[in-house]
C-alpha positions as CSV (number, residue, x, y, z in Angstrom):
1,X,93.6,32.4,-19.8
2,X,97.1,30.5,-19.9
3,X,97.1,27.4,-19.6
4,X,100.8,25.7,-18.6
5,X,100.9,21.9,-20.2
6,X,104.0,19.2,-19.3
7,X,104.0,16.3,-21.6
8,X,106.6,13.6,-20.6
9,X,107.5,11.3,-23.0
10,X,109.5,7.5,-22.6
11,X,111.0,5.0,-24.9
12,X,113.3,2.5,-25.5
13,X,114.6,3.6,-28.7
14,X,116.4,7.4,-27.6
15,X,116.5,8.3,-32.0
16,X,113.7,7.8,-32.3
17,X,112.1,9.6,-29.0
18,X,114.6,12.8,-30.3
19,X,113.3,13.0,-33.3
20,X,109.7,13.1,-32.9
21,X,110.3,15.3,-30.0
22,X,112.1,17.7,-32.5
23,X,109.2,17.5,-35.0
24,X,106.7,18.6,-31.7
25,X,108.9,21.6,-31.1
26,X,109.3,22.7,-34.5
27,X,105.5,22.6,-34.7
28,X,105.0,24.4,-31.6
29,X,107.2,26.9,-32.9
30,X,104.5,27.5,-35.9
31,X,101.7,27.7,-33.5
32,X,103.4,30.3,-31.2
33,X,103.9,28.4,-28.2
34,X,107.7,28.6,-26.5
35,X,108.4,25.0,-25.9
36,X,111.3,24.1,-23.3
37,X,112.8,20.6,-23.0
38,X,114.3,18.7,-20.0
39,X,116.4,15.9,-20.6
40,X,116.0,13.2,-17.7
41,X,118.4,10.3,-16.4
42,X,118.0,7.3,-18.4
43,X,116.6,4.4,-16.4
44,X,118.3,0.9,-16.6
45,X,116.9,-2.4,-15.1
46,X,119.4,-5.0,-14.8
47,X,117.6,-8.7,-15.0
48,X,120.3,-12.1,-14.3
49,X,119.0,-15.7,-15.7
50,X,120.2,-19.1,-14.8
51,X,120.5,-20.6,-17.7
52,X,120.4,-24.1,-16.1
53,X,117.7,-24.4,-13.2
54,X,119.4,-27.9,-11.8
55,X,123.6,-27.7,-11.5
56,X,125.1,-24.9,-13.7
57,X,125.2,-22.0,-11.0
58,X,127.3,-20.0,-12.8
59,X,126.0,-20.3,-16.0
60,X,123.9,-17.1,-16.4
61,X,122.5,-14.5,-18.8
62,X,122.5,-10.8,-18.2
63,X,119.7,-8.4,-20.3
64,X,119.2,-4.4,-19.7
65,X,116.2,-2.9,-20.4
66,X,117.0,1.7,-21.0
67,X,114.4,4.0,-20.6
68,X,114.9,7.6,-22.3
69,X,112.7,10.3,-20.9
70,X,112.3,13.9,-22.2
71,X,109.8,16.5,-20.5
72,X,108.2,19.4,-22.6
73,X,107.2,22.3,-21.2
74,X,104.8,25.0,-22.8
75,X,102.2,27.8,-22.4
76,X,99.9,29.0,-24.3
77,X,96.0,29.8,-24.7
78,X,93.1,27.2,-25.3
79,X,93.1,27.5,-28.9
80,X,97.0,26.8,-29.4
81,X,97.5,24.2,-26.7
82,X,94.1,22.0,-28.4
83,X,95.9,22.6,-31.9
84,X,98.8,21.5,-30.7
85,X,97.3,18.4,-28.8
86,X,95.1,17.1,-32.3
87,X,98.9,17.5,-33.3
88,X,99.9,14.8,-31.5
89,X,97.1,12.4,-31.1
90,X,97.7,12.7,-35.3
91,X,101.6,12.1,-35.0
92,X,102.3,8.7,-35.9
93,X,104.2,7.7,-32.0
94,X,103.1,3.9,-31.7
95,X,106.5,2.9,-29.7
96,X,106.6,6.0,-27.7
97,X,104.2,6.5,-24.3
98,X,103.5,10.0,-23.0
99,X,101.8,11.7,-20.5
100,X,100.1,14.7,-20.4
101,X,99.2,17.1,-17.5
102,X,97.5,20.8,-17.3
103,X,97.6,23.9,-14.8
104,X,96.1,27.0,-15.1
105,X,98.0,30.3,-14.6
């Protein structure tokens, strides 16, 4: 049975979400699954501060906080698609967050 996984990854820091999304293709590659990757729109949240709460109106400061997002697509058969997840619960990825769904084909 085939079993069609998405994973969708996000960070804050796009090198370093590239490059351990290169390391999980190249490994995929080893196992025998045909990964596919989809680039998504960043997303950017705009936040405006007074910097004085009493008469300074115009005195403000302006942050941005950028979130990457990458989808990976693959299928493969029970065997390769639990290899590939003990892959990545191993994968040292403490500042990126990912998701993970399944379908059967």
């Amino acid at each position: 049975m085939t079993i069609k996984t998405k994973i969708k990854l996000k960070s804050f820091n796009s090198y370093k979400l590239s490059a351990i999304l290169n390391s999980l293709v190249q490994y995929a590659k080893v196992i025998e699954l045909e990964p596919s990757v989809i680039n998504l729109k960043k997303k950017v949240k705009r936040l405006t501060v007074l910097k004085s709460p009493h008469v300074h109106k115009k005195s403000r400061d302006q942050y941005e906080l950028v979130t990457f997002t990458k989808t990976m697509f693959f299928n493969g058969n029970r065997a390769q698609t639990k290899a590939f997840l003990n892959y990545l619960k191993n994968e040292n990825i403490e500042s990126i967050h990912y998701f993970i769904s399944f379908e059967k084909i």
